[in-house]
Each structure stands twice: as C-alpha cells, then as structure tokens.
C-alpha positions in Angstrom: 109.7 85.1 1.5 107.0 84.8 3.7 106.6 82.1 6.5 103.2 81.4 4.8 104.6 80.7 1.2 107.7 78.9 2.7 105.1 76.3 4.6 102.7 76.7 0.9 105.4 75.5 -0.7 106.7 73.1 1.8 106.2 69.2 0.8 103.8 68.2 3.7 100.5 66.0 3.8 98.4 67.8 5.9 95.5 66.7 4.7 96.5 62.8 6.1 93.6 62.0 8.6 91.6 62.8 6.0 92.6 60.9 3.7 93.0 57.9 6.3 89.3 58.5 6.7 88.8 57.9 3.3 90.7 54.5 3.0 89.3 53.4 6.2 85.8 53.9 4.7 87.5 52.1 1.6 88.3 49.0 3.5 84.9 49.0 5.1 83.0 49.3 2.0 84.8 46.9 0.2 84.4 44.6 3.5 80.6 45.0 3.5 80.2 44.2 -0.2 82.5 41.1 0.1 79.7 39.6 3.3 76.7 39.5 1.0 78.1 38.0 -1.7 79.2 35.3 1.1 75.7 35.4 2.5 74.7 34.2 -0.7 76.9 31.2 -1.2 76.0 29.9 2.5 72.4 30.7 1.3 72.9 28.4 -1.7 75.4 25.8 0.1 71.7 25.3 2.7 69.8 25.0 0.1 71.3 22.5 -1.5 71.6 20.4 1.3 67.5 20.5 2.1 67.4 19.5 -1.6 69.8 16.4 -0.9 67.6 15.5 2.5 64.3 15.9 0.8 65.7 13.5 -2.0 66.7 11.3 0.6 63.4 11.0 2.3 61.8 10.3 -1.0 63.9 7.8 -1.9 63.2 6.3 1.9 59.4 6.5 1.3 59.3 4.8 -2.0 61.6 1.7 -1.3 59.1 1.8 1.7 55.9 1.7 -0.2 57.5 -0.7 -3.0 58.3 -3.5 -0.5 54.6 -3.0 0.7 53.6 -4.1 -2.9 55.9 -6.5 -3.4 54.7 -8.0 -0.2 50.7 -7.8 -1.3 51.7 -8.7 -4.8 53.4 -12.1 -3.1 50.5 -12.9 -1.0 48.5 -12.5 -4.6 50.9 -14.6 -6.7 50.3 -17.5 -3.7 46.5 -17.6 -3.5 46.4 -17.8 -7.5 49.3 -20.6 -7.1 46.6 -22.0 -4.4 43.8 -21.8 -6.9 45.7 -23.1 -10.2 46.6 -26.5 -7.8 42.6 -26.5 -7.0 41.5 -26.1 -10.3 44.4 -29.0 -11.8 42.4 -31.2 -9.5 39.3 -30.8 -11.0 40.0 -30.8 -13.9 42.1 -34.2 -13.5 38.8 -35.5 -11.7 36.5 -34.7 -14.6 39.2 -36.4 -17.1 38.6 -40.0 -15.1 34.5 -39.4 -15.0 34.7 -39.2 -18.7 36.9 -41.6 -19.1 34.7 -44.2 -17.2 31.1 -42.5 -18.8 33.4 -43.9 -21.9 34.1 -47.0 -21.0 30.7 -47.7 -19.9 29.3 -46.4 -23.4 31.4 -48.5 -25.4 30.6 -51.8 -23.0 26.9 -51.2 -23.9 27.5 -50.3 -27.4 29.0 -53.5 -27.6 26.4 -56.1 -25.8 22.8 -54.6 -26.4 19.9 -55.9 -24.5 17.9 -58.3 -25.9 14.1 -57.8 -26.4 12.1 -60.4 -26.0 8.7 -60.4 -27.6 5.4 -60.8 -25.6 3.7 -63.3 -27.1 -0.3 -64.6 -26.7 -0.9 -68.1 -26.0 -1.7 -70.2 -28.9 -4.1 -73.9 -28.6 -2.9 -76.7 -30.6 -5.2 -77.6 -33.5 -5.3 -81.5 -34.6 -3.3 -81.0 -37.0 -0.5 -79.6 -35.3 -1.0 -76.3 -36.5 -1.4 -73.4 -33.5 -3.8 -70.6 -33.6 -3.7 -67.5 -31.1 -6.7 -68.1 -29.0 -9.2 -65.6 -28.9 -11.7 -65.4 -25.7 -14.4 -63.1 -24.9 -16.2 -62.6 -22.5 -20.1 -64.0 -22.0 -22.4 -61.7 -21.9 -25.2 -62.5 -19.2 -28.4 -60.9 -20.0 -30.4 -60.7 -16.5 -34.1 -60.3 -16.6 -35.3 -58.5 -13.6 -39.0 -58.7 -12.7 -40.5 -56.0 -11.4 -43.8 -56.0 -9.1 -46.1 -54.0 -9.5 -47.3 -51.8 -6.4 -50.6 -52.3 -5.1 -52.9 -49.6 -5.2 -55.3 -49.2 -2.4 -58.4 -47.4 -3.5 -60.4 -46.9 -0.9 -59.4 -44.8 1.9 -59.0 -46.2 5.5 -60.0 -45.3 8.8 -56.6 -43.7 10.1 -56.6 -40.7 6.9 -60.3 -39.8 7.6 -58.9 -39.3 11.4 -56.2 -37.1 9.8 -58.1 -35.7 7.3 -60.8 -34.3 10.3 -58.1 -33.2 12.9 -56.3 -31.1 9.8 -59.5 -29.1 8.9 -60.2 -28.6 12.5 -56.6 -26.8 13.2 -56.9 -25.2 9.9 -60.7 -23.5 11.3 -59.3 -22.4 14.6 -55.8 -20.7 13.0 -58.7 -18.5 11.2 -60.7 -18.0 14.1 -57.4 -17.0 16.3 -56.3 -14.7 12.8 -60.0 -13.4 12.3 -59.4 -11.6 16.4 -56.1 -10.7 16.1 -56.4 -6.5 14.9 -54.3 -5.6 12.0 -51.9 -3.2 11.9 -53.5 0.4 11.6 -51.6 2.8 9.1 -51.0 6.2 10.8 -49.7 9.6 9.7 -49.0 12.5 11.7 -50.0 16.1 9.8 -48.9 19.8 11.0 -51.6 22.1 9.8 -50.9 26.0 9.8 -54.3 27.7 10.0 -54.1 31.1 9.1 -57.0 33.9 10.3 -58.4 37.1 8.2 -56.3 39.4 10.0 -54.5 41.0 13.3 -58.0 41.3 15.2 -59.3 37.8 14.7 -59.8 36.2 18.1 -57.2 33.4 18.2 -58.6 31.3 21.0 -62.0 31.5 19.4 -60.2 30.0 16.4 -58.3 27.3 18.1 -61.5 25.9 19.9 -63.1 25.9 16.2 -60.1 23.8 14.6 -60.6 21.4 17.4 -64.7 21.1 17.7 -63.5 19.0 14.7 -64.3 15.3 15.6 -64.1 12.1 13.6 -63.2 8.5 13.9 -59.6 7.8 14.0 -58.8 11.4 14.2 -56.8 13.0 17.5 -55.6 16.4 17.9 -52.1 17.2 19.6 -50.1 20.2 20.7 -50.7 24.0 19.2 -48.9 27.6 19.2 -49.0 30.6 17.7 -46.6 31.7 15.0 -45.9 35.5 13.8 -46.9 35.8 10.0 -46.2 40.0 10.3 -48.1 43.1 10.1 -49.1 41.8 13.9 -50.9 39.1 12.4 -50.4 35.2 13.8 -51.2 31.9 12.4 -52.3 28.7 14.7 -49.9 25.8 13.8 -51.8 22.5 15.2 -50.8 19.1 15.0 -52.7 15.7 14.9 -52.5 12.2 14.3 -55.1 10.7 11.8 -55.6 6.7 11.1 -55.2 6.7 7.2 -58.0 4.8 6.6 -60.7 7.0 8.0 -59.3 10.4 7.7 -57.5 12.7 4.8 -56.2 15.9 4.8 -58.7 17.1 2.3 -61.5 15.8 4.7 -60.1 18.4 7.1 -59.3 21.1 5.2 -62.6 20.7 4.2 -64.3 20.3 8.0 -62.1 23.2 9.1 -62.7 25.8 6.5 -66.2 25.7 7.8 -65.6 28.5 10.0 -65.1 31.0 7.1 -65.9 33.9 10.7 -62.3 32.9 11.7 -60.1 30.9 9.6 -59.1 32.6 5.9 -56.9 29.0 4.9 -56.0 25.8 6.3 -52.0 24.8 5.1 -50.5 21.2 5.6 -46.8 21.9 6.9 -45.6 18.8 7.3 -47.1 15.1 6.8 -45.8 11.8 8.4 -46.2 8.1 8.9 -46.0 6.3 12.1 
C-alpha cells in the first residue's frame, strides 16, 4: 500500500477552512437578513409614534378652537340676554299706555259731553206766545245826480294860438325834409368786353368803353384778361346810380363801336 492511498483512505478533514468559510458566510448571511427585518420594525415603531404626536396636536388645536367658540358663543348668549331684558321693558311699558288709553275710553264712554243747542232769539208776543225774530236788512236806494258837463262851442283865443304855432312847425319839418337828399340806390357792375379777335387794338377799345358818359354813371379800374388763341378781353368796372342808368343802357351805348367791340358781358352786379 501506497503512502497515497494510506492518506486517501485516512479519516481527515482537509477540506476544513473551507468549509469554515462557508459557515462564516452562513452566519453573516443569516446576520444580514435578520437587520432588515429589524430596520423594518424600528421603521414602523417611528411611525407610529409621528401618528400618536400628530393626533396629539390635533386634539391640542381643536379644544383650542372650541374654547374660542364657546367664548364668542358666550358673548352672543349675553347681548341676546341684554336685548330680551330691553325688549321686557317695552313691552311692560306699552301694557300700562294701553291700560290708561283704556281707562280713559271707558271714563268718556261713560259721561258724554253735552251739546247744547244754538238757539235764535225769540220777542215776546202779547199773548205770551214767542216767535223767532226775523230782521233784515234796509235797503237804501241812493239817487245820485249827475251834472251835466258844459259844452263850450266856440273856440277861444289860447287854441287858435295853438292851432297857428302847430301848422307853422308842421311847414318848416317839410321845408327842412323837402332839402334833406334821399338816399341814392347804387350798384356796382363788372363788364367783360370782348374784341373781334387777336389784332384788335385794345387801348383803342378801352378809350371807346369809357367815351361813354351819362348822369349818375362812373367808370373804375380795368385789365386785361386772356380768352386764348392770343386773344384778350377788357374787364371794366363801374358804379351806376340805379335810377339813371341800366345795364342794358350800356350794353347798348357800348356796342356802338361794332370797329372794336364783338360783345359786351355783365360779370358780376352789386348794391352799395
């Protein structure tokens, strides 16, 4: 026999630190399992405990707030106490008004006032009888006499004095009216005088327009206005009295001078 198969068959653990390995990771395993499960009762334990505080502070706050509104609802209780005393006391006042309103009725009810009747005064007759008397009163008929007004029918010296003076004022206020001028009605015309064509002479025409004279007739300014084509139209102006000269007199007095004007326009008419 070998050395080799005496020690194979030799009863030794050879394999021990291994296997003291294995239990040591055994113990450590079972170890770590057993802390969480602690963990979790420690966990629960705190919990618990925040639960019991939280209920506590609830509880605090509410026995807090109560005695608030047992306080208001005191104060509440004594003002309506206040107001039921105030109110008694009215009421017990009313109660003895209409007690004595009572009383008072019943007094009256009981001695009404006695009416005496107006009577008229009466006269004794002879016979002992009395009558109402009766009076009216007198009426007085005035006659009134009226005179009769004098009527004077001749007329004395003093109105034929007034009479003289009036008709003399009345002649001189016709004499003073008879020099005073009137008013004189004016109008003031803008006539646009319009020649044959381009070559008329202008100024020729302008002296021609105004070699027109009458009474109450006065010429003004003048210019020259472009028609077209080169061809220009005298625009005059003049102030006529109404009474002694028209517009057709001077159409009339200016179309005269058939050499130079073709047609006399009135542009614009105006009283003064």
């Amino acid at each position: 026999m070998s050395s080799v198969d005496f020690l194979s068959q030799e009863k030794i653990w050879f394999d021990k630190p291994r296997y003291d390995e294995a239990e040591r990771r055994f113990y450590e395993r079972t170890n770590g399992s057993s802390q969480p499960t602690q963990d979790v009762g420690a966990n629960s334990i705190l919990q618990d405990i925040a639960r019991a505080r939280e209920n506590i502070q609830k509880s605090l706050a509410g026995s807090s707030s109560s005695a608030a509104d047992q306080g208001e609802i005191i104060c509440r209780i004594k003002s309506l106490e206040l107001e039921n005393h105030s109110l008694h006391k009215v009421v017990d006042d009313l109660r003895a008004a209409l007690s004595k309103l009572e009383c008072r009725v019943s007094v009256l009810e009981k001695s009404p006032a006695a009416v005496t009747p107006v009577t008229t005064p009466s006269v004794p007759y002879t016979n002992g009888t009395t009558v109402q008397q009766k009076t009216s009163a007198p009426v007085k008929n005035e006659e009134e006499d009226d005179d009769d007004d004098d009527i004077d029918l001749f007329g004395s010296d003093d109105d034929e004095e007034a009479d003289k003076l009036k008709e003399q004022r009345l002649k001189e206020y016709a004499e003073k009216k008879a020099k005073k001028p009137g008013i004189i009605a004016k109008s003031s015309i803008l006539l646009d005088v319009k020649p044959w064509d381009d070559e008329t002479d202008m100024v020729k025409l302008e002296e021609c327009v105004r070699s027109v004279q009458a009474d109450g007739l006065l010429w003004g300014t003048s210019k020259l206005v472009p028609v077209g084509y080169g061809i220009k139209k005298l625009q005059i102006a003049c102030v006529v009295e109404d009474d002694k000269v028209g517009t057709d007199m001077l159409e009339e007095e200016i179309t005269k001078f058939e050499d130079y004007i073709q047609s006399v326009d009135v542009a614009a008419f105006n009283k003064i």
